[in-house]
Structure formats: C-alpha cells, structure tokens
Residue, then its C-alpha position, 0 to 999 in steps of 0.5 A: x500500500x503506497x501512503x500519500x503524503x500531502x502537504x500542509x496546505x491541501x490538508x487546509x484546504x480539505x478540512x476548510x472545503x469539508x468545514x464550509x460543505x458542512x456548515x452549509x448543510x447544517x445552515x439549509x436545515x436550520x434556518x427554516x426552524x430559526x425562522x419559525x422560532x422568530x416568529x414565535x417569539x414575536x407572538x410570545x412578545x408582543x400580543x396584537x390588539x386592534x389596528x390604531x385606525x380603531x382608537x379614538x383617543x378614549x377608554x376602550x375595553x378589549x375583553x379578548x385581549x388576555x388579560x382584558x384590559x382598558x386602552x387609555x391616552x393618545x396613540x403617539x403620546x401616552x397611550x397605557x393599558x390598565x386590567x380590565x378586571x377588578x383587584x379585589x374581586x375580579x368583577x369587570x370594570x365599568x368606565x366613567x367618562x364623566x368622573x374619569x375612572x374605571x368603576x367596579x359596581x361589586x365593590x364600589x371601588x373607583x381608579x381615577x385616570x390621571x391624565x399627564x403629559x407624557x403618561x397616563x397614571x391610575x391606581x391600578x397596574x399599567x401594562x406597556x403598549x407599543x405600535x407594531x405595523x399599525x397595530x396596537x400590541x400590548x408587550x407580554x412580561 
C-alpha cells in the first residue's frame, strides 16, 4: 500500500472545503426552524390588539385581549393599558367618562385616570403598549 503524503496546505484546504460543505448543510436545515422560532417569539412578545385606525383617543375595553384590559391616552403620546378586571374581586370594570375612572359596581371601588403629559397614571397596574405595523400590541412580561 503506497501512503500519500500531502502537504500542509491541501490538508487546509480539505478540512476548510469539508468545514464550509458542512456548515452549509447544517445552515439549509436550520434556518427554516430559526425562522419559525422568530416568529414565535414575536407572538410570545408582543400580543396584537386592534389596528390604531380603531382608537379614538378614549377608554376602550378589549375583553379578548388576555388579560382584558382598558386602552387609555393618545396613540403617539401616552397611550397605557390598565386590567380590565377588578383587584379585589375580579368583577369587570365599568368606565366613567364623566368622573374619569374605571368603576367596579361589586365593590364600589373607583381608579381615577390621571391624565399627564407624557403618561397616563391610575391606581391600578399599567401594562406597556407599543405600535407594531399599525397595530396596537400590548408587550407580554
């Protein structure tokens, strides 16, 4: 049996051939599944709400959204959510446009919207709101 001997560069050569056949083999089957996985991830970061052309700038109930919650501000500005479910007894709130807060009939509690400049504070827990592709999405922590 005759040994071939072979020099040090084709040794590289081979191996960094074989490297890049394999690394773009491994890439064809993995970048579908990372593709899916972004997509994923988007859904699992941002939940979608309502396309912005359906906010008037006005308390907006969404019971679809989980958890139901009340959109408040100004898209641009201060625009928050607050949960549309009652703390203390999981009653849904009711809005009172003439007093400005978010009622629970169950245990007569009222959360007075607090409009600022470039927030919107209420007694309640403000869950972020951001604008995706023209849509309101509410950011998932």
């Amino acid at each position: 049996m005759e040994d071939k001997a072979i020099d040090r560069a084709e040794f590289f050569k081979y191996i960094f051939g074989r490297g890049v056949a394999a690394a773009s083999e491994a890439a064809e089957n993995f970048v579908e599944p990372f593709q899916t996985l972004g997509n994923t991830a988007h859904k699992l970061l941002y939940q979608t709400l309502i396309p912005v052309s359906e906010y008037r700038n006005e308390p907006k109930l969404l019971t679809s959204s989980k958890p139901p919650i009340f959109i408040v501000g100004e898209v641009g500005k201060n625009l928050t959510a607050f949960p549309a479910l009652c703390g203390t007894d999981g009653f849904l709130l009711i809005h009172l446009p003439q007093e400005n807060a978010l009622y629970c009939s169950a245990c007569g509690t009222k959360h007075y919207i607090i409009y600022k400049d470039k927030q919107v504070e209420c007694t309640l827990e403000a869950f972020p709101l951001t604008i995706k592709e023209g849509h309101i999405c509410l950011i998932n922590n």
